[in-house]
N, C-alpha and C positions, 0 to 999 in steps of 0.2 A: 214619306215612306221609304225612302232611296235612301236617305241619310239615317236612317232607323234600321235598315238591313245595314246598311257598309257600317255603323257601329258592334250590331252585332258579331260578322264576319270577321271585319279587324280583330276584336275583343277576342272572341273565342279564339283566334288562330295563338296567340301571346298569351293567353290563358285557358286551356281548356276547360276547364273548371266553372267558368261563367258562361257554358251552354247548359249547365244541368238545373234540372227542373226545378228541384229545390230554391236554387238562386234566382229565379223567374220571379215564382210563389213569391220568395223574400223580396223582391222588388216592389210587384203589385204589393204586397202590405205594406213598407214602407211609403207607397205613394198614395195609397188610398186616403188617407187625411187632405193632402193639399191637390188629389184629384177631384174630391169632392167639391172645395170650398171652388176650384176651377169650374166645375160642372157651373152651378151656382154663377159663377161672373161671367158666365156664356151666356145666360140669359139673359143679363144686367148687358153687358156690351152688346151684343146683338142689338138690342132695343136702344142702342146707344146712350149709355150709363156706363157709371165706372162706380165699383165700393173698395173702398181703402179701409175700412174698416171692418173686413170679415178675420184681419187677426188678431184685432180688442176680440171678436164678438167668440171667437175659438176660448180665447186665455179666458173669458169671464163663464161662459158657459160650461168650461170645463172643472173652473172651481165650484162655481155652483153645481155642479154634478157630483164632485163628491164631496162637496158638505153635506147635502143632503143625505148620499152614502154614509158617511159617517155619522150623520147624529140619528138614521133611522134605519142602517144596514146593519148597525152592530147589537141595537136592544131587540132588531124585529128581524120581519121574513126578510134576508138580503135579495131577495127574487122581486119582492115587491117593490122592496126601494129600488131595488135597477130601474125598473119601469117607471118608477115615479119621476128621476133623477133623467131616464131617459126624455120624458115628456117636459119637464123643465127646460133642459140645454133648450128641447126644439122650440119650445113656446117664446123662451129667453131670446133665440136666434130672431126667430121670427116676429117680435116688439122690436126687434133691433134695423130689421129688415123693415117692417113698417116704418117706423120715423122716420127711416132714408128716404121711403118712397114718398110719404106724404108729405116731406118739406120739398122735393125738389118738383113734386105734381104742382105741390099751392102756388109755387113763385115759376112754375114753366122754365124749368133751370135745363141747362144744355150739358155739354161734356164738360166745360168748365167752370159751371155748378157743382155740378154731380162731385168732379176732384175734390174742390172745396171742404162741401159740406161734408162729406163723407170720411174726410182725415180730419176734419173737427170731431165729427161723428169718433173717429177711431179713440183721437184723445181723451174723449169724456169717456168710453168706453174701458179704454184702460185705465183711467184712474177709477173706477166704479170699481173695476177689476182688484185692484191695488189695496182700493178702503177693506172691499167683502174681506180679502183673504189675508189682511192686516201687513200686506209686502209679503208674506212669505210661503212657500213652498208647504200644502195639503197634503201628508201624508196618508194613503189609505191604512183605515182601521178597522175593515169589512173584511168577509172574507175571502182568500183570491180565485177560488175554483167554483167560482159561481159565474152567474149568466152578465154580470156589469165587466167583468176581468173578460172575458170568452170573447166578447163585441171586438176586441183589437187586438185579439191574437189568433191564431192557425187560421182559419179562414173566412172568418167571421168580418174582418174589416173589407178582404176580395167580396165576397158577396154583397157586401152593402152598397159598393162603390156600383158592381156593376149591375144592380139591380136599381138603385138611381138612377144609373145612366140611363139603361131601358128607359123607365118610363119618362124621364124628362124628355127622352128624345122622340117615344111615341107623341108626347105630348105635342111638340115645337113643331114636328112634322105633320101630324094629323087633326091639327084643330084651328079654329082662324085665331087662334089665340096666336098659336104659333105664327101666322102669318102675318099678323097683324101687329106683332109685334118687329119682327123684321121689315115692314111698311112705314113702323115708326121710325127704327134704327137708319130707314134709308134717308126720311128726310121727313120731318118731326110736320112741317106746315104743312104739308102735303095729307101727312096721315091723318091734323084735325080739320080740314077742309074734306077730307074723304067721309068723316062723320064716324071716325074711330074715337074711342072713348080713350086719351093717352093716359090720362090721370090712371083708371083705374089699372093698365097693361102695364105702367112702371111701377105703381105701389105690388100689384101681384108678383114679379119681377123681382123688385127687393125684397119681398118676402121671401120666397125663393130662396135666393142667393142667401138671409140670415140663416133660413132654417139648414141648409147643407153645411152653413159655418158650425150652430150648434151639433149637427151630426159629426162634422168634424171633431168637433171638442171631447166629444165622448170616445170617440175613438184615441183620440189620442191618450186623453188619462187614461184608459181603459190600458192601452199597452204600458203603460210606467206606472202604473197604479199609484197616480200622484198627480197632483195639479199646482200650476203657477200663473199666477199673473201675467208672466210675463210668453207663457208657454209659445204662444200664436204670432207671437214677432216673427214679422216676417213672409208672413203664409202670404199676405196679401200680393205681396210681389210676386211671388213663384206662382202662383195663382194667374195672373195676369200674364206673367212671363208662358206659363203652357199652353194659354188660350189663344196669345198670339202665334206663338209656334206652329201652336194646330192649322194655323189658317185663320181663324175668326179676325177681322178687321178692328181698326183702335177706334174705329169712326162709326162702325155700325153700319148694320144692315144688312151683313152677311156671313158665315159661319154656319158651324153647326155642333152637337154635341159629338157627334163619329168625331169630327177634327181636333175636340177637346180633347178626348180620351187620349188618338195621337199622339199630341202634343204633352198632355201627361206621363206618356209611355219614353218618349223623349228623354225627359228631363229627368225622369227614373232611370230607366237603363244607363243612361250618360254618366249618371252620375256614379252607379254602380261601377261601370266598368272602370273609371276615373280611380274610384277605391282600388278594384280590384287587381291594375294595371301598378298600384302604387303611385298617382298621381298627389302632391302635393297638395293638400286643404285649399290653400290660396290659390294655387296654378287652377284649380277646379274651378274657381268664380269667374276667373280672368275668363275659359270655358265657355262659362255659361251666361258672360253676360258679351261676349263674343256673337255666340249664337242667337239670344237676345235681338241685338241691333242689326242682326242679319232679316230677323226674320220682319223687322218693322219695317227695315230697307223697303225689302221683299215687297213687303206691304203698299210702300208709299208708291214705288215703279208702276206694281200693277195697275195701283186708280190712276195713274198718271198714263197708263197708256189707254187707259178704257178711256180715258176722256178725252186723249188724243186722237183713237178710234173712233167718237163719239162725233168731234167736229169736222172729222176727214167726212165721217158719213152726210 
């Protein structure tokens, strides 16, 4: 939160311009795609899992969104196909989310399982992505001031993101689902000795984490009124990179979604003011993968003094 004010306060002094609200707005929408898909791998790491494939599952879900747009937004009601195209991405996410969870539940797979599977997982995913939309770029052919365009522009993508948040976080906090899944993230033998069901708390889990990929997906064609293959390259990382930012641990067991959001607020604003300061494209990564390795540092110190703590006690 310190390094999230002293960004803003610098920023603003060197540009005034990047304290007006407008530019805010434009930030949250900008981040609300790879806030989401971050939402989503907070509950995959927490329970200690990792998905490397939530930026196949963006680029396929997003083409599939609007083919369907297109071959039934343009002869029919485009209202209905949004709804239709919308429940697709999330169905599509959420099959995708499934076979993560249920290969790595069958074989009792750990964090490097989970790596594994998951960017094989990505691979196939993007070429499925690749065949559907024959390599190339979905142009929409619906019309644009309807309720499928609206989802990821003015404040439509703000509201989605933090209307997830709410409830993922009502969830994680207020149910032993949520606890029990950070009982597994803390230490997996322990959680099936305690007579927790892990299989079924990591396939719910990957589920999860697809179905925010596809809500991601639609939000983003929805703003370019266009879909790619290859759209989602990438997401998976910044994804990962905001959750740990936030605080959430690479090892599981601890975190939260408040920290997620954070951590996505971060890496939005950073980035804006980065723009808006006139910072170099490239100098920007150096940035933020700067920040990155700070916060995993971060990470490793801390368990390293809890557990130093741990045997002084």
């Amino acid at each position: 939160m310190i390094g999230l004010l002293a960004i803003i306060i610098v920023v603003s002094i060197i540009e005034p311009n990047f304290f007006a609200i407008n530019n805010f707005l434009n930030i949250l929408r900008q981040s609300s795609a790879i806030g989401l898909c971050a939402l989503g791998m907070t509950y995959v790491m927490i329970a200690g899992g990792f998905d490397l494939s939530i930026g196949s599952t963006v680029s396929l879900t997003g083409v599939v969104a609007i083919m369907i747009m297109n071959s039934y937004g343009v002869t029919g009601n485009v209202d209905v196909a949004a709804v239709i195209a919308i429940l697709a991405a999330i169905i599509v996410g959420a099959i995708v989310g499934f076979i993560n969870g249920i290969i790595l539940a069958a074989i009792n797979g750990r964090l490097g399982e989970a790596f594994i599977i998951t960017y094989s997982m990505q691979i196939v995913i993007a070429a499925i992505a690749l065949i559907v939309s024959g390599g190339q770029f979905i142009f929409g052919r619906f019309e644009e001031e309807r309720l499928y365009t609206k989802i990821g522009t003015d404040y439509g993508p703000i509201l989605i993101f933090i209307v997830i948040a709410i409830l993922m976080q009502l969830i994680f906090a207020n149910t032993n689902f949520g606890r029990q899944s950070y009982f597994l993230g803390g230490n997996m033998d322990v959680a099936k000795m305690a007579g927790i069901k892990i299989k079924q708390i990591r396939v719910i889990n990957f589920i999860v984490c697809g179905i925010c990929a596809g809500l991601a997906g639609i939000i983003v064609t929805s703003r370019v009124y266009s879909a790619s293959p290859l759209q989602g390259s990438g997401y998976e990382l910044n994804a990962i990179a905001a959750v740990v930012i936030g605080g959430t641990s690479l090892m599981g067991g601890s975190g939260s979604i408040l920290k997620t959001i954070l951590g996505v607020l971060i890496l939005g604003i950073l980035s804006n003011a980065l723009n808006v300061i006139g910072v170099n494209a490239y100098a920007q990564l150096i940035v933020r993968g700067a920040i990155i390795i700070t916060a995993v540092a971060l990470d490793g110190l801390k368990r390293s003094a809890e557990v130093r703590g741990l045997v002084t006690t």
